[in-house]
Each structure stands twice: as structure tokens, then as C-alpha cells.
Residue, then its C-alpha position, 0 to 999 in steps of 0.5 A: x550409392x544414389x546421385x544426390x536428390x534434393x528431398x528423397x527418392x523413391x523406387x517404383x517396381x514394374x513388372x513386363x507383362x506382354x511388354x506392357x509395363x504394370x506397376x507392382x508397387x513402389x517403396x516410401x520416400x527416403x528424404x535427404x539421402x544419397x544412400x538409401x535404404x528403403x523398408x518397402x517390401x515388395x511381395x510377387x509369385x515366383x515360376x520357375x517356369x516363366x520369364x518374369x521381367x521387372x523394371x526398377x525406376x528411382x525417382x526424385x520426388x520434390x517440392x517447388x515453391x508454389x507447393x506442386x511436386x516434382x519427379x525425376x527420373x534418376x534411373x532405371x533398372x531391368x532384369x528377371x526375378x530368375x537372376x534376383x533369386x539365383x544371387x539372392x542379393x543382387x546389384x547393377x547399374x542404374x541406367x540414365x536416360x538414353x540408356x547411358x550408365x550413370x555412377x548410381x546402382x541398386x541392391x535388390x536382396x530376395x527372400x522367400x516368404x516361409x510356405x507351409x511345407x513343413x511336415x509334423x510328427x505326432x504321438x498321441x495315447x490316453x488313460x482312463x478312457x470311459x468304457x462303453x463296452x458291456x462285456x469287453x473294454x472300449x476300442x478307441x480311436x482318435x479324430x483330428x479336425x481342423x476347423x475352418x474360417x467359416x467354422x467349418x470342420x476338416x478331418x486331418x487325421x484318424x488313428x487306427x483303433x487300439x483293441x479292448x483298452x482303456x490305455x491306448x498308445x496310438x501309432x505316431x503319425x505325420x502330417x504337414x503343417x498346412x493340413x493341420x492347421x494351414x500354417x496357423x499354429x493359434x488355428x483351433x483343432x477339434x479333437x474327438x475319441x470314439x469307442x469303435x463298433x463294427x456295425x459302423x455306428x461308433x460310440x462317442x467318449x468325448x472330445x477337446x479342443x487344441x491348436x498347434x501352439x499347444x502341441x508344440x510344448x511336447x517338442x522339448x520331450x514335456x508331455x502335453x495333457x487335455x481333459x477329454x469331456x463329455x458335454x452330455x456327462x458335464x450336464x447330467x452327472x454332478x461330480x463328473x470330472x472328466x471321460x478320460x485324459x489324451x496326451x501328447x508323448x511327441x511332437x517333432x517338425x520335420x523341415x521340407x525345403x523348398x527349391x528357393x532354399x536350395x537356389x537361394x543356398x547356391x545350387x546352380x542349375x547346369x543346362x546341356x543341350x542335344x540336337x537330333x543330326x538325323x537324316x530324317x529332318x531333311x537336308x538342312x539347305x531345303x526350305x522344307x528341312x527341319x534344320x532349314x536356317x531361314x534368316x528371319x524365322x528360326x526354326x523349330x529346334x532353336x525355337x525350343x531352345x532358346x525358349x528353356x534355355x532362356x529360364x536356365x540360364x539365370x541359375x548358371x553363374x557363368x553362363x556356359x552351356x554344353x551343347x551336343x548333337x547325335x545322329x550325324x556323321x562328324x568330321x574329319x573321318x566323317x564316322x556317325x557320333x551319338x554325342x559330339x560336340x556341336x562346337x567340335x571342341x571335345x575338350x570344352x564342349x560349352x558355349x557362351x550364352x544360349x547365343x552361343x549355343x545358337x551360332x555352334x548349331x548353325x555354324x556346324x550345320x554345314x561341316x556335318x553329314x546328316x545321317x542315324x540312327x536316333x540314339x539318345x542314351x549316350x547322351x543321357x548317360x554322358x550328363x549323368x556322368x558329371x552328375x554322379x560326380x556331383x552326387x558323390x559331393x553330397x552337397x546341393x551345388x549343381x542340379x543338371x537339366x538335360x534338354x533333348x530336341x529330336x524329330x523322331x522315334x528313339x531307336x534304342x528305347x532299351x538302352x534310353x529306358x535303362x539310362x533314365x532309371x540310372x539317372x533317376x538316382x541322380x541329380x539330373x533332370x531330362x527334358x524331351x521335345x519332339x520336333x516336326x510331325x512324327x507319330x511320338x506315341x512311343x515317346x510317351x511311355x519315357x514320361x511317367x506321367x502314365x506309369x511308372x517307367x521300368x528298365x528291360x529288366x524291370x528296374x522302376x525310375x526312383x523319381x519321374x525325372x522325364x518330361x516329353x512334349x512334342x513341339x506341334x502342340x505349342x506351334x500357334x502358342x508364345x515360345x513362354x508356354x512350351x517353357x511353361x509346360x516343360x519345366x513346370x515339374x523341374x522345382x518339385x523333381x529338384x527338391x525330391x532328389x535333394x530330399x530323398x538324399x537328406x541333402x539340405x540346402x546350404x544357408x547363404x553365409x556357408x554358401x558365400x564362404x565357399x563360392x568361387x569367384x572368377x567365373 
């Protein structure tokens, strides 16, 4: 509930751009009203890659006696677009003047605005086509146009040609909606059939014009029927009825979701971090260490980590993160571990917070021997442990994101090849940044932005699930655009695991229902 108002209030969104607030919009004004509920829609871009702060204001907004209005501020709200979408309805205190929390709250509820993702399926065939052939019959295809808004004209789509038949059945094709018709389903479509002739110079049969809206008739197994015309035959022949009749046997929307479906559907985005113990970052009590605790300046390792943890965790519900390390030998019996726990809690590696996962790598900087060698698939295969187990589940409630922090070259590119072809069937995602000023040219060939990732024994990753980056390249840019860089790809690889299981996203009533709640 709002604190009472004389006329009525009105909220003002403002979103923080370099820490200078820009107002995005602000709702109508409620009269009269301690509960309001406001109609104002306020419509922003969302990146999954980026922090976008945003800051709610209410206000009071009355007129005295001499006909002035007067504002005053009732509150304030600050949070992130990441943890409106993560909870989809979304409440917290609005806070007073001097930060003080008053009896007063705001409900933000988000909703994505339907994209264009969908896909459709078409089936098209003919009868009675004119034949242009002397000594055979017409080989005819079929072309699809979109036309523009400047009435410019797109081809979508152009069948394959049926061979010597004035009957033809065209092979069903698919095409999203957004080729097709830009999601406008009143768009014109110019459709035309052409006799094929192997000199290229094919001959016209005729043409009509279509949109979606039509098409969509055919879904409920009703064929939907155009007369092709001849605009030359219309005009010279008096009893010209028509060059032949294309029909629409099929016509079948394919939903692709998007990553705010499944988010918005519940999917938590469960984040786990590794830190390279190897000797070659340097004694960590060295100014000149990798691992150097400076007291004002965080290195480059908690740099990148706090960078992309700072995005996951709005998509964690109870905000606890695993946190490991590889390459160091570990206490009590001081034996080199490729996958402790930064906490040296086996049992319960995760810590509170990306603070938390902060203070368990300094704490355990001391209490560990830096030492190698730089082994990196233990770790990848110990994430994809609990990401198979959520595999088995077939639901869409946990998506893990590995993010690896490393100072040098891999020393068992074999075995790390073989894990990421193993988890690229998983629903796990791996994020690599390379720290310091080593040559990372090997590192390269674990993105398959270049090619396609292969196991020893040849093997394909099933999906690109690796982003390497190393850190040098972001060293003079915010921490915001190493984020951007790393994770721009997660949303895309998300939804293609999801997809390529079947896997739909759960709709919010089922996933309130089964949520648990005591995080």
C-alpha cells in the first residue's frame, strides 16, 4: 500500500546511465487513492549482458489554493531490470528521504513484448497450371515476396521446381514469421509461378497476392485456395478466367521461445566460479603477483569476477555461488587439487554473495601453496555433474554457467576438449578469461567461433557453449564491457539447449505452484 495522498500519485521511471539518472517515463496520475494501480506501461530494451540499474520515484502531486501544483516525493525504489525479469512480479519497500524504510511498497510485474521468433510451415501445390511447353508440360516453381513499406519487394522463399506437371505439390518448407511477413500478418505477400527453362530465362504463368492472415486459415486442416492471373491474359483474351489455382494444403506455427520465457518461467541461472592456483601468477604477497591483494585496487581476477557475477546473480534466487580453484596444493596434507573448494568446505562449496565468493579467495590465498599444472577439465566435468543431473529432469529450472579465470595455457587440452564436447549436451554454458600477459593463442581453438570444436577422437561440440576472452583486451575499458563481451552469447546458447531438447519453458502459474520457497 501507498502512504496517503491528497490528490494522487504518480511514479516516474529513471534509468542509471553512468550514474546519471535519465528519465525513461513516468505513469498518469491515480487521484485519491492509497492503493493504486497504474495502466502506464513502460516499455525498455533488455541485455542480459549488461547491469541496467533503475530507480522508481512516487510522487504526490497537488493543488494548493493559488492553482500551483505541488510534488512530493513519497519514496524511492532502486533495483535492476535482471531481478524484475528473474521474479516477473517483483516488490520492495519504497524508501524515504534519507534512505529510511517507510510502510509504503511498489509491485513492478514484467512481461516481454511478443518478438518475431516464431517460425511457420507451409505446404503449397497447384492444378491446372497453363502450359508453356511445346513438347512437354510446364516445370513450375513457386516465389514468395514480401513486400516492404516502401513497396519494395523481398523474396522469403522459392520451392524447388516439379518437373513436367501441370499438378505440382511443392516440398513443405519452413520460415519465421519475420522473414515472412515482419510479424505483420495483414503484410502484403506477392506471390508468383514460373514455368522453369534451363537457359535461365524462365517463363511467367501468373501471379496473386496473399498475407498471413490468409494463410492462417489452413491451420485447422481447411485448404486455403488463390486464383493465379495473368495480368496480360486478363487484358487480351475475353473469356480468361484464370492460369491456374495454387493452394495452401498446410499451414502450422512453430513457437520458438525466447530466454525471457524460460527466465520468466523460473529457469535460475546457477553460477560457479574457478580460480587458477598456478605458480605462474606469481607469489601472491609480490606486488608484481597476479594474485597480489592490493587494498585499493582489486586485481585482475576479482575484476572479471565480480564483473559477470554481478549479472548472474540477479537470476540465482538465494544467491549462493560455488566457488573452486585448481592448480594449488591445498591443506592439511598440502597434495595439488584441480577442483577444491575456495571455502574448504568440500561438503557446501558455495558462498554468500559474489562478496562472498570474494572474501574465500582472499582468505585462502595464504592457507594454499601455488603450484600446477593448469588442468581445467575436472572442473568442467565437476559442473557438468550437477548439470546432467538437471538434464535428467527434463524441465527448464536450472541453466549452469561455468566462468574459468586462468593465467595461462591449459595443460590438458585433450581432456578439456573432451569435457566441452560432453557438456555441450548439457545445460551449461563455459566462460574463460584469460588473465595476465600470456600468449592465449591456444585458447582460441576452445571458442568455436572459428570452427568447430572437436574431441581427440573427433567428436563435434553439439552446440558452442565456450566463450574465451582474455582480460588484456578489456584492461583500459569499464568491467560493464568485459561482461558484455562474455556473456552476449549466453541468452542464444540457453534457449538452443532448451530448444534442441523440446524443452518448453514452464508458464508462470506452473512455475509458482512448484517453486519452493525458504531459500
Amino acid at each position: 500500500s501507498l502512504i496517503p495522498c491528497s490528490s494522487g500519485p504518480e511514479y516516474q521511471l529513471l534509468s542509471n546511465v553512468f550514474l546519471l539518472p535519465k528519465q525513461v517515463d513516468r505513469t498518469e496520475v491515480i487521484r485519491s487513492c492509497l492503493n493504486p494501480t497504474f495502466s502506464k506501461v513502460f516499455t525498455l530494451d533488455f541485455y542480459f549482458e549488461e547491469v541496467q540499474r533503475l530507480r522508481y520515484e512516487l510522487y504526490d502531486i497537488s493543488s494548493s489554493h493559488n492553482g500551483m501544483r505541488e510534488v512530493d516525493c513519497l519514496g524511492a525504489m532502486e533495483c535492476t531490470l535482471g531481478q524484475i525479469i528473474s521474479q516477473r512480479k517483483f516488490t520492495k519497500a519504497l524508501l524515504k528521504q534519507g534512505n529510511t524504510v517507510g510502510k509504503s511498497s511498489i509491485m513492478i510485474t514484467a512481461e516481454e513484448l511478443t518478438g518475431n521468433n516464431d517460425y511457420v510451415e507451409l505446404s503449397f501445390s497447384a492444378r491446372k497450371l497453363d502450359d508453356k511447353d511445346f513438347f512437354s508440360k510446364s516445370d513450375p516453381f513457386l516465389e514468395i515476396y514480401r513486400v516492404n513499406d516502401d513497396n519494395t519487394q523481398q523474396l522469403v522463399h522459392r520451392t524447388e521446381t516439379v518437373m513436367n506437371n501441370l499438378n505440382p505439390v511443392w516440398k513443405t518448407f519452413k520460415t519465421s514469421l519475420n522473414s515472412l511477413c515482419s510479424g505483420d500478418h495483414e503484410r502484403i505477400l506477392k506471390c508468383t509461378v514460373w514455368d522453369w527453362d534451363s537457359n535461365g530465362k524462365h517463363d511467367f504463368i501468373g501471379e496473386f497476392q496473399a498475407t498471413f492472415k490468409e494463410m492462417r486459415s489452413a491451420m485447422d486442416g481447411r485448404q486455403v485456395q488463390w486464383e493465379c492471373i495473368n495480368p496480360k491474359y486478363k487484358v487480351k483474351k475475353k473469356n480468361y478466367k484464370n492460369s491456374g489455382i495454387v493452394i495452401l494444403n498446410q499451414c502450422k506455427i512453430i513457437k520458438m521461445h525466447s530466454f525471457l520465457d524460460y527466465i520468466m518461467g523460473g529457469c535460475q541461472i546457477q553460477f560457479t566460479v574457478a580460480i587458477d592456483f598456478t605458480a605462474s601468477n606469481g607469489d601472491p604477497r609480490n606486488s608484481c603477483s597476479l594474485h597480489y591483494i592490493h587494498p585499493y585496487q582489486p586485481n585482475e581476477y576479482l575484476k572479471a569476477l565480480v564483473a559477470v557475477g554481478e549479472i548472474c546473480q540477479d537470476y540465482d534466487s538465494d544467491k549462493m555461488f560455488p566457488a573452486f580453484g585448481f592448480g594449488a596444493r591445498i591443506p592439511p596434507d598440502f597434495k595439488v587439487s584441480h577442483d577444491f573448494a575456495v571455502n574448504f568446505n568440500e561438503d557446501n562449496p558455495e558462498c554468500a554473495g559474489i562478496q562472498g565468493v570474494v572474501e574465500a579467495y582472499q582468505n585462502c590465498l595464504p592457507k594454499i601453496q601455488l603450484y600446477g599444472p593448469t588442468n581445467i577439465a575436472p572442473i568442467i566435468q565437476k559442473v557438468a555433474n550437477f548439470a546432467s543431473e538437471e538434464m535428467h529432469t527434463k524441465e527448464a529450472m536450472q541453466y549452469f554457467i561455468l566462468l574459468i579465470l586462468t593465467d595461462g595455457v591449459i595443460t590438458d587440452m585433450a581432456d578439456t576438449r573432451e569435457a566441452i564436447v560432453h557438456a555441450s549436451h548439457l545445460p551449461m554454458s563455459v566462460i574463460i578469461v584469460g588473465v595476465g600477459s600470456a600468449d592465449f593463442t591456444d585458447m582460441e581453438m576452445l571458442d568455436g567461433d572459428d570452427g568447430i570444436l572437436r574431441s581427440p577422437k573427433g567428436e563435434p561440440v553439439l552446440r558452442d557453449i565456450v566463450q574465451f576472452v582474455p582480460f588484456r583486451n578489456f584492461k583500459h575499458a569499464s568491467p560493464a564491457a568485459l561482461a558484455k563481451s562474455v556473456l552476449a552469447e549466453v541468452p542464444n546458447q540457453v534457449v538452443d539447449y532448451y530448444n534442441s531438447k523440446g524443452i518448453k519453458p514452464k508458464c508462470p502459474s506452473e512455475y509458482e505452484s512448484s517453486r519452493t520457497f525458504g531459500h
